[in-house]
C-alpha positions, 0 to 999 in steps of 0.5 A: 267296052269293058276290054277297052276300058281295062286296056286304057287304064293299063297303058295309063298306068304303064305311061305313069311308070315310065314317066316315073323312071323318066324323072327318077333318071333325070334326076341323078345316076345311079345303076342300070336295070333291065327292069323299070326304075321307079325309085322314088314312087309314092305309091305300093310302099307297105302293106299288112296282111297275114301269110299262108302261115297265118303270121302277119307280115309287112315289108318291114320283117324282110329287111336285109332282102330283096323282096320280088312282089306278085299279084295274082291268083292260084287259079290262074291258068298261064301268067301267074305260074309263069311268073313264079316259075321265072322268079324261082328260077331267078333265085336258083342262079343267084347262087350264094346270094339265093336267100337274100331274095324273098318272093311274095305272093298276093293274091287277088282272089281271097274268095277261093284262095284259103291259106292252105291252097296258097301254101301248097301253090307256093311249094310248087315252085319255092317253099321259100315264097310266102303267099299273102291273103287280103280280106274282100273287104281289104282288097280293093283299097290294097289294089289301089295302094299299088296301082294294081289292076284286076277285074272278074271275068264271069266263067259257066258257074258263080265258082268257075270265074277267072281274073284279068289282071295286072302281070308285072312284079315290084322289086323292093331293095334291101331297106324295103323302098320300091325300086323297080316295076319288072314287066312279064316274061322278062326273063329270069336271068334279067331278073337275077341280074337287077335282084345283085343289083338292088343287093349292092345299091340299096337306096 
C-alpha cells in the first residue's frame, strides 16, 4: 500500500510538471531542451541552508551560474552517485564554460549526513559541488517547497535504514529562476547541452 501511494504520488507530480511545461510552451517560444522546461513554476525558487563549509547559502550567491540542484543522501547505494557522476561529467565537457556550473547537493538525510561526511561525498565526484544540510526540523517544509518526495525505509537496525526518494535534479538559469526539471539518467552530454543553453537565454 505504502509502494503504491509513493508511486501515485509521483506520477501526480511528474503529470504536473508536464502540464507546467505544456503551458509554458504554449505560451511563448523560447529555446529547445532535452530536459523539462518548467519556466515559470511557483514553486523550489529559494532556499537557506548552511553547506558543508558551515556558510549559509542561497541561490542568491551563484548568480552568474547555472546552478544543477539534487536531493539525496550519502548513503545511497546507486541513484545519487549516478547522478553526481553524471553531473560532474557534464561539467568537464562544458570545456571553458565549466565554472559556470554550480552543483548542489541536499540531502535528505541530515540525521547521518554531518557536514564533513557530506564534504568528503562531494570530493569524490567535484570539489567544486558544495552539499547543503537541512535541520530535521527544517526538512519536511523544504521538501515540500520543492515538491520533493522521500520516504524512510526501515533497514535490520534503527541506523542501517535507507531512502526512497525522488531522482530528478532542477537546473536554475544564470538570475537564479528555476528553468528546468532534468530526469534521472538522462545523460551527461543532454545534460551539458541544456546547462550552454541556460548560459545563453537566461529568463
Amino acid at each position: 500500500m505504502h509502494k503504491r501511494n509513493a508511486l501515485q504520488w509521483l506520477a501526480a507530480g511528474a503529470l504536473s510538471i508536464s502540464a507546467s511545461a505544456l503551458l509554458t510552451g504554449c505560451s511563448k517560444s523560447g529555446p529547445s531542451f532535452h530536459a523539462v522546461d518548467i519556466t515559470g513554476s511557483e514553486y523550489a525558487r529559494d532556499f537557506r541552508l548552511s553547506d558543508h563549509n558551515g556558510q549559509m547559502r542561497s541561490l542568491q550567491d551563484f548568480r552568474g551560474k547555472v546552478v544543477a540542484m539534487f536531493f539525496g543522501f550519502t548513503q545511497c547505494p546507486d541513484v545519487c552517485p549516478t547522478a553526481m557522476q553524471e553531473l560532474a561529467e557534464a561539467k568537464r565537457l562544458l570545456g571553458p564554460d565549466a565554472e559556470r556550473l554550480q552543483g548542489i547537493f541536499i540531502t535528505l538525510d541530515p540525521e547521518r549526513d554531518q557536514a564533513e561526511m557530506l564534504k568528503a561525498y562531494m570530493g569524490n565526484f567535484d570539489p567544486s559541488f558544495l552539499a547543503l544540510r537541512p535541520t530535521p526540523q527544517e526538512l519536511p517544509a523544504l521538501a515540500k517547497d520543492f515538491k520533493i518526495y522521500y520516504k524512510k525505509v526501515d533497514g535490520k537496525t534503527p541506523t542501517s535504514y535507507t531512502l526512497d526518494h525522488s531522482a530528478g535534479s532542477y537546473l536554475y538559469d544564470t538570475n537564479g529562476k528555476l528553468r528546468l526539471y532534468a530526469r534521472h539518467a538522462s545523460g551527461a552530454k543532454a545534460l551539458a547541452d541544456d546547462v550552454r543553453t541556460l548560459l545563453n537565454n537566461p529568463a
